[in-house]
C-alpha positions as a printed NumPy array, in Angstrom:
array([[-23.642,  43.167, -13.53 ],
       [-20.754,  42.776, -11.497],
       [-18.668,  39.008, -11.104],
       [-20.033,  36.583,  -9.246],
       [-18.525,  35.416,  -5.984],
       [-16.101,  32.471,  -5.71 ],
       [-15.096,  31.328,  -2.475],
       [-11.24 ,  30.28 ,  -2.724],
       [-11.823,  28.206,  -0.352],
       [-14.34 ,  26.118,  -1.834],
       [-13.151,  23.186,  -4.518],
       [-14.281,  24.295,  -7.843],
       [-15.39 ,  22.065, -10.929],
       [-11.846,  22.863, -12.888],
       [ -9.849,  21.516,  -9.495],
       [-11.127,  18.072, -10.062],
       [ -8.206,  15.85 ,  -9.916],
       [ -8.693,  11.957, -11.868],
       [ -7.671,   9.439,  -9.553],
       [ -7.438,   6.072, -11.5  ],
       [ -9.19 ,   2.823,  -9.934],
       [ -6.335,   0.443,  -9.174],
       [ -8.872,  -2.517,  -8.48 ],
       [ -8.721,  -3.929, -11.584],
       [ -4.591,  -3.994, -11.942],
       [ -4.756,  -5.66 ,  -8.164],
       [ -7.313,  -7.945,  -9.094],
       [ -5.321,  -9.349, -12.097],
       [ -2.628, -10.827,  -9.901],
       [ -3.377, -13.915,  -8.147],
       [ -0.723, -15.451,  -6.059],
       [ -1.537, -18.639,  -4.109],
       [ -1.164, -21.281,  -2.207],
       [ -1.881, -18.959,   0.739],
       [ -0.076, -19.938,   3.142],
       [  2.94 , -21.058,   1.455],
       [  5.496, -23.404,   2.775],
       [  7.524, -24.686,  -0.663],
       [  6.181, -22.447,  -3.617],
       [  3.949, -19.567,  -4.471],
       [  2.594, -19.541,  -7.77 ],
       [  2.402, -15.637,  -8.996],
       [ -0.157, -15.211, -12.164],
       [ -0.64 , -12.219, -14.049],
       [ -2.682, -11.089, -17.019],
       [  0.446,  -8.943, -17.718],
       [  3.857,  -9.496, -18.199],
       [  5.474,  -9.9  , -14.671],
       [  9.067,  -7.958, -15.1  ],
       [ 10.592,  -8.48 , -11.267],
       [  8.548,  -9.37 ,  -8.412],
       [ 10.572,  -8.479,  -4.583],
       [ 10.348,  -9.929,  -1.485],
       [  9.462,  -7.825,   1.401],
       [ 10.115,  -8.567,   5.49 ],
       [  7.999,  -7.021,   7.826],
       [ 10.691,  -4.815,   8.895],
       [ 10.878,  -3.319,   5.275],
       [ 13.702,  -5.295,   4.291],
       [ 13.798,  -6.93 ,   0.539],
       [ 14.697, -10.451,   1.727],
       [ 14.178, -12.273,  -2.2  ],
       [ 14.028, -10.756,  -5.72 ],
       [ 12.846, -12.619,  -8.453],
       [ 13.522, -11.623, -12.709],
       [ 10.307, -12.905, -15.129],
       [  9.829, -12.648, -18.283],
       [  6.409, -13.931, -18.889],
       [  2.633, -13.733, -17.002],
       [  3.837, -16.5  , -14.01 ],
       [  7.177, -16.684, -11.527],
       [  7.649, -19.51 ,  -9.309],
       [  8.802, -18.44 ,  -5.823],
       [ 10.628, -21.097,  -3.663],
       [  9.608, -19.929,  -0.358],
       [ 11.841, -23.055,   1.316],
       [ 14.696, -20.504,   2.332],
       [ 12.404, -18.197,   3.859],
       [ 11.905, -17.961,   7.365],
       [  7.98 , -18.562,   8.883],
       [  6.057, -15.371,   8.507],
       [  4.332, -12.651,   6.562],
       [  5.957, -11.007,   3.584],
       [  4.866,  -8.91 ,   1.127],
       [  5.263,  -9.188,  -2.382],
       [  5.648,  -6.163,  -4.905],
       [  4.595,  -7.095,  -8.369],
       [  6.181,  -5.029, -11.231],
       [  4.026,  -5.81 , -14.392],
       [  3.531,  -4.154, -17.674],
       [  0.367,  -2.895, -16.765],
       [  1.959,  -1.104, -13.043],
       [  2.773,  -2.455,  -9.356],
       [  0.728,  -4.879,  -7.469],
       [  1.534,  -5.785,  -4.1  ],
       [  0.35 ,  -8.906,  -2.477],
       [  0.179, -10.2  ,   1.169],
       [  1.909, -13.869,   1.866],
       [  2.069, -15.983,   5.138],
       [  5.129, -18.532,   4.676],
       [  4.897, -21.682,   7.042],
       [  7.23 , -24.445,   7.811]])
C-alpha cells in the first residue's frame, strides 16, 4: 500500500515544542508594600542573586547584590513613578511591577 499523506503544512505530533509554565517561579516572588515610598521588601522562595531597577524608559536606574531569599530596596532616592524590577533567583528571572510615591 503506498505512504500515507502528510501535509507539510500541518503541525505534526513529533513538532510539539514544551513550553514550561512560568506561573509558579512568578508566583514565588512577592514584593510589597505596593506602592512604595521608603522600602520594598523583595521575598523569594529562592535565593535572590541581583535584583535591577528598571525606568520606564528602559533605563537600569538601581541594582541591588543578595545573597539570601529577601533584599531590602530603599526606594527614598528614587524619583515618583513606576519601575520595574527584574529578579535574578536560583530558580530563573522574575520581574515585578512597582509604583514609588513621595
Amino acid at each position: 500500500p503506498p505512504a500515507p499523506y502528510i501535509d507539510p503544512a500541518r503541525p505534526q505530533p513529533q513538532d510539539t515544542t514544551a513550553i514550561r509554565d512560568l506561573r509558579p517561579l512568578q508566583r514565588s516572588v512577592t514584593v510589597g508594600p505596593n506602592p512604595a515610598s521608603e522600602k520594598l521588601e523583595v521575598q523569594s522562595e529562592h535565593e535572590i542573586s541581583y535584583i535591577e531597577v528598571i525606568d520606564t524608559y528602559g533605563q537600569t536606574v538601581d541594582f541591588y547584590n543578595s545573597r539570601g531569599t529577601q533584599c531590602e530596596l530603599d526606594t527614598r532616592r528614587l524619583p515618583s513613578g513606576i519601575y520595574f524590577l527584574h529578579i535574578f533567583t536560583s530558580a530563573g528571572t522574575v520581574s515585578k511591577k512597582v509604583s514609588i510615591v513621595h
